[in-house]
PAVOLO-95038 format. One record per residue (C-alpha): x, z negated, y negated. Coordinates in steps of 0.5 Angstrom, whole numbers, plus 500, padded with zeros to 3 digits. Layout:
<pts>
{pt {X; Z; Y}}
...
</pts>
This chain:
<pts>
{pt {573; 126; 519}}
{pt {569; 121; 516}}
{pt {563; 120; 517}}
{pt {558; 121; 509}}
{pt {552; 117; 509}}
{pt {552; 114; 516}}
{pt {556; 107; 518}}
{pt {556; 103; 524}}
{pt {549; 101; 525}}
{pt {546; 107; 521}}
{pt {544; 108; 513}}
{pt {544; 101; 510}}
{pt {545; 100; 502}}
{pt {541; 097; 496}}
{pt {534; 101; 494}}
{pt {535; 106; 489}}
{pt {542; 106; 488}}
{pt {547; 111; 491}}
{pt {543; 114; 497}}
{pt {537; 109; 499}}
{pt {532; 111; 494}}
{pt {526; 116; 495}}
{pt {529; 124; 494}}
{pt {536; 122; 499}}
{pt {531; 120; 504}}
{pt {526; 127; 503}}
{pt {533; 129; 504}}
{pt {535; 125; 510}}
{pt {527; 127; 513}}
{pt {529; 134; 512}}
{pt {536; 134; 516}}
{pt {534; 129; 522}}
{pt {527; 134; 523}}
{pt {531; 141; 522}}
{pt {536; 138; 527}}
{pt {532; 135; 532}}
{pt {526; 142; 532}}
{pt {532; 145; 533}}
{pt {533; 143; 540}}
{pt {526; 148; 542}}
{pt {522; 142; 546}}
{pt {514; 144; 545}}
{pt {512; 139; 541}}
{pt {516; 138; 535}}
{pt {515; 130; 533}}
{pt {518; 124; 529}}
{pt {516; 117; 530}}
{pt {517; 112; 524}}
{pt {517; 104; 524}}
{pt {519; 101; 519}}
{pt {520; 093; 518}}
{pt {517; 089; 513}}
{pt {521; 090; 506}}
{pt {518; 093; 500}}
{pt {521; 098; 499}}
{pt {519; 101; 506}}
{pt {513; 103; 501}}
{pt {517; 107; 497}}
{pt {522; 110; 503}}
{pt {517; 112; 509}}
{pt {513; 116; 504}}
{pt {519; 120; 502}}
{pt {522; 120; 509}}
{pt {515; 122; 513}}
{pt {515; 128; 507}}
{pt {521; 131; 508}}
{pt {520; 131; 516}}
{pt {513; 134; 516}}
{pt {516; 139; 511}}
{pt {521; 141; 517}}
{pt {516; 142; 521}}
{pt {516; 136; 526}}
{pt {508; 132; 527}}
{pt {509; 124; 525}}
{pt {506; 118; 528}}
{pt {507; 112; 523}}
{pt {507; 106; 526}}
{pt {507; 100; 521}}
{pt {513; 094; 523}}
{pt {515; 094; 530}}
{pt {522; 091; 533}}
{pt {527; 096; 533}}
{pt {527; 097; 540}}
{pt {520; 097; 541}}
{pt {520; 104; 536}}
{pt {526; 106; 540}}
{pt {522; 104; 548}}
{pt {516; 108; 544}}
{pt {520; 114; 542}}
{pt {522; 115; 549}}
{pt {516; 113; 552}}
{pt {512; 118; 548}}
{pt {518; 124; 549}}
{pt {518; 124; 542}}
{pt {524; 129; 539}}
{pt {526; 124; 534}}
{pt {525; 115; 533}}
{pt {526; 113; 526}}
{pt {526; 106; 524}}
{pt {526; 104; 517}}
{pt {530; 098; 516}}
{pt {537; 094; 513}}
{pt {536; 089; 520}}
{pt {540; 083; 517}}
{pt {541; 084; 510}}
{pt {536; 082; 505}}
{pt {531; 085; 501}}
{pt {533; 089; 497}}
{pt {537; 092; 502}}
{pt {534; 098; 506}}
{pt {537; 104; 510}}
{pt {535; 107; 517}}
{pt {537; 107; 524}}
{pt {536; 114; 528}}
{pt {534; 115; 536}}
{pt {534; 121; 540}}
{pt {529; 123; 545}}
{pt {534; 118; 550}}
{pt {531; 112; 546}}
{pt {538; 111; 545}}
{pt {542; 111; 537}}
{pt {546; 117; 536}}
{pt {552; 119; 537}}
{pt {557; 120; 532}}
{pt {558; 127; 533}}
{pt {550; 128; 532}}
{pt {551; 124; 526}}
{pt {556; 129; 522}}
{pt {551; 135; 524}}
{pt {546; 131; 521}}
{pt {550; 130; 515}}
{pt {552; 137; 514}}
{pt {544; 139; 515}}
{pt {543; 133; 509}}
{pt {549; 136; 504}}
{pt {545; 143; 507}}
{pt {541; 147; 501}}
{pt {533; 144; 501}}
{pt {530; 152; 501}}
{pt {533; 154; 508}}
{pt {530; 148; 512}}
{pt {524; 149; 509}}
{pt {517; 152; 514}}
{pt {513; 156; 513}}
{pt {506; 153; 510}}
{pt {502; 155; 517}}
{pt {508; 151; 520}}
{pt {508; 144; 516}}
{pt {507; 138; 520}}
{pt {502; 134; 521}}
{pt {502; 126; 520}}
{pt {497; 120; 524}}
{pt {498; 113; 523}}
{pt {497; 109; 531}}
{pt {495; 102; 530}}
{pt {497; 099; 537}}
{pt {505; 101; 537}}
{pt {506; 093; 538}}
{pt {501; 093; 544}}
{pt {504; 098; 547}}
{pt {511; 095; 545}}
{pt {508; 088; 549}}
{pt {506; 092; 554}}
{pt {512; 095; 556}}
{pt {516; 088; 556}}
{pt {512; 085; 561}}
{pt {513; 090; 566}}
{pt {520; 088; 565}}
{pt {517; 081; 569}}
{pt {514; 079; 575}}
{pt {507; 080; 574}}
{pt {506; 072; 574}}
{pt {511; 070; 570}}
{pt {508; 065; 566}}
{pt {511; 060; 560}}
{pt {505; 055; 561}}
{pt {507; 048; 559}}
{pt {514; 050; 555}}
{pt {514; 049; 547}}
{pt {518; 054; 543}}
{pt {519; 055; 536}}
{pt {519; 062; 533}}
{pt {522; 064; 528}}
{pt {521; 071; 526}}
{pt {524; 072; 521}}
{pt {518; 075; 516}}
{pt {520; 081; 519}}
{pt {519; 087; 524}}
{pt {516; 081; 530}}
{pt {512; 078; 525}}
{pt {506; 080; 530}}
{pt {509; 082; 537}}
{pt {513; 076; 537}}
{pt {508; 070; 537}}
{pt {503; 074; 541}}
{pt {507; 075; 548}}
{pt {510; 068; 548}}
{pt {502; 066; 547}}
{pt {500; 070; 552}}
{pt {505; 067; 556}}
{pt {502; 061; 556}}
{pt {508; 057; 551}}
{pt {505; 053; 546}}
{pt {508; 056; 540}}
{pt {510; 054; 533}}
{pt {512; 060; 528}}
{pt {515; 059; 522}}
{pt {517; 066; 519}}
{pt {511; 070; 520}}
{pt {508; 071; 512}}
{pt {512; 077; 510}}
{pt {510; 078; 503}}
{pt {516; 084; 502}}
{pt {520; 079; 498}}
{pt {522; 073; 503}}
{pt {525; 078; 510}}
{pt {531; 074; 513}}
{pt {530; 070; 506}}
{pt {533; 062; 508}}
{pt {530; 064; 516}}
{pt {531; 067; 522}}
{pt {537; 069; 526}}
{pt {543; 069; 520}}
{pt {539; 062; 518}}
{pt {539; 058; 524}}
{pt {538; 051; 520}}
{pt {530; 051; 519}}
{pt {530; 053; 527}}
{pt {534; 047; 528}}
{pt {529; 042; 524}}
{pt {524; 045; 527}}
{pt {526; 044; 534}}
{pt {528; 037; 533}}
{pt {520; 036; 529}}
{pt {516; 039; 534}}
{pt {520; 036; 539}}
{pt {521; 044; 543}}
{pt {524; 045; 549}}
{pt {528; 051; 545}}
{pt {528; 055; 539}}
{pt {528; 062; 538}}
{pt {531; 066; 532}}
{pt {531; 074; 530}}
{pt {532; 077; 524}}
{pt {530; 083; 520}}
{pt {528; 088; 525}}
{pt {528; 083; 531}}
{pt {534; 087; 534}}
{pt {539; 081; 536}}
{pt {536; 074; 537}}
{pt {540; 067; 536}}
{pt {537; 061; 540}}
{pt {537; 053; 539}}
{pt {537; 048; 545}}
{pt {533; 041; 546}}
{pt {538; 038; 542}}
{pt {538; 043; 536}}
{pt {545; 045; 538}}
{pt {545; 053; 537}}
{pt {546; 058; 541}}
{pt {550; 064; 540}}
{pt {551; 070; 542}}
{pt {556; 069; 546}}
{pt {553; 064; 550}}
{pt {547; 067; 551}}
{pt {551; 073; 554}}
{pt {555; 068; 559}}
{pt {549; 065; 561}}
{pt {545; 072; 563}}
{pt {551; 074; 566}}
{pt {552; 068; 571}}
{pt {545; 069; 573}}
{pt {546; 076; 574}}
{pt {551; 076; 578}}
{pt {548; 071; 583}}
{pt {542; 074; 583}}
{pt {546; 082; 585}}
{pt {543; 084; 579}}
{pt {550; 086; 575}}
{pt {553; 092; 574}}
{pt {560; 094; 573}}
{pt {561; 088; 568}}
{pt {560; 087; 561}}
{pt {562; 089; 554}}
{pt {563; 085; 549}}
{pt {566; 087; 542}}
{pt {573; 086; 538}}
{pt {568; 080; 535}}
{pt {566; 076; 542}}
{pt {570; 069; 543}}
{pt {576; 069; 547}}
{pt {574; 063; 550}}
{pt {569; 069; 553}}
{pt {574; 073; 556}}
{pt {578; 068; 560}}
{pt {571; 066; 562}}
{pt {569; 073; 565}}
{pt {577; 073; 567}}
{pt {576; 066; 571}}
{pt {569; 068; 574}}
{pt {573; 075; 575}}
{pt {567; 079; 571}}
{pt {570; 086; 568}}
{pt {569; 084; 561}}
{pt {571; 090; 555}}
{pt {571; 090; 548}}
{pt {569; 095; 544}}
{pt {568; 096; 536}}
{pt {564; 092; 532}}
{pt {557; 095; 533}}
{pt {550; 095; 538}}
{pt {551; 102; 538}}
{pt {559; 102; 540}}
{pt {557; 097; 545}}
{pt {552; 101; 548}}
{pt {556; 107; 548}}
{pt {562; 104; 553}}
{pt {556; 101; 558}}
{pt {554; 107; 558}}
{pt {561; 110; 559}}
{pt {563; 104; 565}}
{pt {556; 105; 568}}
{pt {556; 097; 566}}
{pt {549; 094; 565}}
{pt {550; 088; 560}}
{pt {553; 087; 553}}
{pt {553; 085; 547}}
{pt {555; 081; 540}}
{pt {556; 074; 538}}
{pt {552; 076; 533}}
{pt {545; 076; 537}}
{pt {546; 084; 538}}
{pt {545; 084; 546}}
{pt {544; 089; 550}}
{pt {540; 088; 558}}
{pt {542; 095; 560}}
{pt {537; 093; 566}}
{pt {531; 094; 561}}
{pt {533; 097; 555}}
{pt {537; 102; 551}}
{pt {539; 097; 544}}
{pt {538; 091; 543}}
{pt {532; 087; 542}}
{pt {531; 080; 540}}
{pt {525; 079; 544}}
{pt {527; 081; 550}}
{pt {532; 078; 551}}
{pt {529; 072; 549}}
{pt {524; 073; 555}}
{pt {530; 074; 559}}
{pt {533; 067; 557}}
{pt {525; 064; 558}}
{pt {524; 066; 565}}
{pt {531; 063; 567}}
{pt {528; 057; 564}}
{pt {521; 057; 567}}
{pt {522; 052; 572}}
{pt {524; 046; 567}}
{pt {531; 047; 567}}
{pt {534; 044; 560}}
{pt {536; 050; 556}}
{pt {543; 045; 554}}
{pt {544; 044; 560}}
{pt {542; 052; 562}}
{pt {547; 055; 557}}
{pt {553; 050; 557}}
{pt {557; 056; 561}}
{pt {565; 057; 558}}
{pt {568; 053; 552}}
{pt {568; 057; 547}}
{pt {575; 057; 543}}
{pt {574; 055; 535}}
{pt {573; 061; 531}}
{pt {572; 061; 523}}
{pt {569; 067; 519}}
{pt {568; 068; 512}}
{pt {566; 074; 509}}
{pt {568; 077; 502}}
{pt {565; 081; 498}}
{pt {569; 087; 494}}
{pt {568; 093; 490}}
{pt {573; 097; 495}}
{pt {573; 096; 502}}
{pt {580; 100; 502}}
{pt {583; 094; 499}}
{pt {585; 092; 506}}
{pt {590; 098; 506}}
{pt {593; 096; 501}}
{pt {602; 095; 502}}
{pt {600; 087; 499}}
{pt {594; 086; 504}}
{pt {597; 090; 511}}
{pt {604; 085; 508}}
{pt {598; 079; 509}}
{pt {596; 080; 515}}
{pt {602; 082; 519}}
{pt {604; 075; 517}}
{pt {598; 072; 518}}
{pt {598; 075; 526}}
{pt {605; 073; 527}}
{pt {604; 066; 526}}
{pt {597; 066; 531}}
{pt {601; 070; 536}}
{pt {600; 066; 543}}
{pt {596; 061; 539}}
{pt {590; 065; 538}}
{pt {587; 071; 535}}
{pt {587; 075; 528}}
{pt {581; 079; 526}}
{pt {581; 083; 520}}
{pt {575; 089; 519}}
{pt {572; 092; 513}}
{pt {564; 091; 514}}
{pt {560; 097; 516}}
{pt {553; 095; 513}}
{pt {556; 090; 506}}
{pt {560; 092; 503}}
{pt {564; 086; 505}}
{pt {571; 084; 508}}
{pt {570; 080; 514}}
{pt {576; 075; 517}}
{pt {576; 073; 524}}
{pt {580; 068; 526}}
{pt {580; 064; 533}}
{pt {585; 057; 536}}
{pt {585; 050; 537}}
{pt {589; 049; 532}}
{pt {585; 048; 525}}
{pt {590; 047; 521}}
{pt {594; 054; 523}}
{pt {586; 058; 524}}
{pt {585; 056; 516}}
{pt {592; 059; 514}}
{pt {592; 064; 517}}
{pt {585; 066; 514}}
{pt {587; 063; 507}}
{pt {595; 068; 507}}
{pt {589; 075; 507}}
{pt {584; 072; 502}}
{pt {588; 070; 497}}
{pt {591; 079; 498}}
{pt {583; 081; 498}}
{pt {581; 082; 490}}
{pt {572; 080; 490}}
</pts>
């Protein structure tokens, strides 16, 4: 059955329209914290991060209400990257981790994303139990006044989160004499971002780093990595490093300003693990990642699998296939070595402590060729559009034509409402076909 309120990456929507406004979040509190006291562990508590929109002022009051009505204990930790809440979730063996963040989108946009004891996003099956908990009369879930949760706000939730990636490194791992550029975003790594590439001993230069609730993602970080470019070329960096909203995917730029995206980065990461004995099983990719990717692991003879679009999906089949790397082109990029979801900054740090010893990131991330591949996004008022006879008619078309030249993509959005086309080949002309044949069948 399909699932209500959640999608691919959590609950994301526009602020005080439809389910992202402050009653629907007491609601969400409320189901989330009957479900997870339910599991009878002897400390009922809920840690809450969040990132830097404005709305998280409105959301997490209402959030943190519902969760103390039912009985859990909060910690509230200001804005932390997504997976440092989900490493301090894990860490202070808390029942439940919830970040309150739309990751990419822009401000208006909010949402959540939810993390069992594990550290790791909930599984579908878990969601829907939640759901039927959210559509639940509020009075049954109500405690007992005695019984009502208590709430703390902890400032040192980005010193922790920093202290738990340097342990991922030897302890003289040092970035003395590298200038990189940060862009951070205005979001959530606004703070751990600079700070441990600074401790490092990396001359820094960040940009995105004066939320005012407003400019998150706006024109900056990973979904615009024009301003990274230049800023690469004007301070003459070593490598530019861009996250997003929530700093749980990254996109890199080397010397040159040529971007890196991340599929290369996976690429990249994989080769060195491989040689270094330190790849499991293999890697998980997604419907999205390039095919030049795939005939990259297949030449190298590295497992290599796709999986739904989606960090959680990918995570899911690691899990599944005993497999410790995987990721998304997008940035979304999972080090099972080290963590349980994506996380910009560690990754980044993977990358950097690769290229330590002077090595040109040019040179570093020139694994495999990747096959040209187009995008484009449309908005609509019904993502059921594409299953329309006139649009399936479209695809059906459009994919007999690319058949052995290359590969047709078409998937509703599982955070915008949104129909994203993806398509991939050497030949230009037949690539924008292709997409051109099922646009003009999607109505905006």
């Amino acid at each position: 059955m399909k699932k209500k309120y959640f999608g691919t990456d959590g609950i994301r929507g526009k602020v005080n329209i439809g389910n992202i406004n402050g009653e629907k979040f007491f609601k969400f509190g409320l189901a989330a914290g009957t479900y997870f006291k339910n599991l009878k562990k002897k400390k009922q508590i809920a840690i809450i991060a969040k990132d830097t929109r404005l709305s998280g002022y409105t959301l997490e009051p209402a959030l943190v209400s519902g969760l103390t009505s039912a009985g859990m204990h909060i910690f509230t930790l200001g804005p932390l990257p997504t997976n440092g809440l989900a490493m301090l979730t894990k860490k202070m063996r808390a029942n439940l981790g919830i970040m309150i963040t739309a990751s990419h989108n822009p401000f208006h946009d909010n949402g959540l994303k939810l993390f069992g004891p594990d550290g790791m996003k909930l599984s579908d099956d878990i969601e829907k139990k939640i759901e039927n908990l959210i559509d639940t009369k509020t009075t049954t879930q109500l405690s007992k006044s005695k019984l009502l949760g208590r709430v703390k706000r902890l400032e040192d939730g980005n010193d922790k989160y920093i202290k738990i990636l340097k342990k991922n490194f030897p302890k003289n791992f040092s970035l003395k004499g590298m200038r990189i550029v940060l862009d951070c975003a205005n979001g959530a790594g606004y703070k751990s971002g600079p700070k441990i590439l600074s401790d490092l001993g990396a001359k820094v230069h960040s940009i995105g780093v004066t939320p005012n609730g407003l400019n998150i993602n706006y024109k900056c970080g990973s979904t615009f990595p024009q301003v990274l470019k230049k800023n690469v070329r004007k301070f003459k960096a070593d490598i530019g490093i861009a996250l997003d909203g929530d700093a749980d995917r990254v996109i890199m730029c080397d010397e040159k300003s040529q971007i890196i995206d991340g599929d290369q980065i996976i690429a990249m990461i994989a080769s060195r693990w491989r040689r270094k004995k330190i790849l499991k099983g293999g890697v998980i990719g997604t419907l999205m990642s390039n095919y030049g990717l795939e005939k990259f692991f297949l030449n190298k003879k590295i497992n290599f699998k796709r999986s739904k679009v989606g960090d959680r999906y990918v995570k899911e089949m690691m899990k599944k296939n005993n497999f410790n790397l995987g990721g998304e082109q997008s940035g979304h990029i999972i080090l099972g070595k080290f963590a349980t979801t994506g996380d910009g900054l560690l990754v980044a740090l993977e990358a950097l402590f690769a290229l330590r010893k002077g090595k040109l990131a040019s040179k570093m991330f020139q694994v495999y060729k990747p096959v040209p591949q187009k995008l484009l996004n449309i908005e609509v008022k019904d993502k059921k559009i594409i299953e329309s006879s006139k649009c399936k008619k479209a695809i059906k078309l459009a994919s007999d034509l690319i058949k052995n030249k290359g590969r047709l993509l078409i998937r509703p959005s599982g955070t915008e409402p949104k129909i994203r086309i993806m398509c991939e080949s050497f030949d230009h002309s037949l690539m924008n076909n292709c997409i051109n044949i099922v646009k003009k069948t999607i109505n905006r």
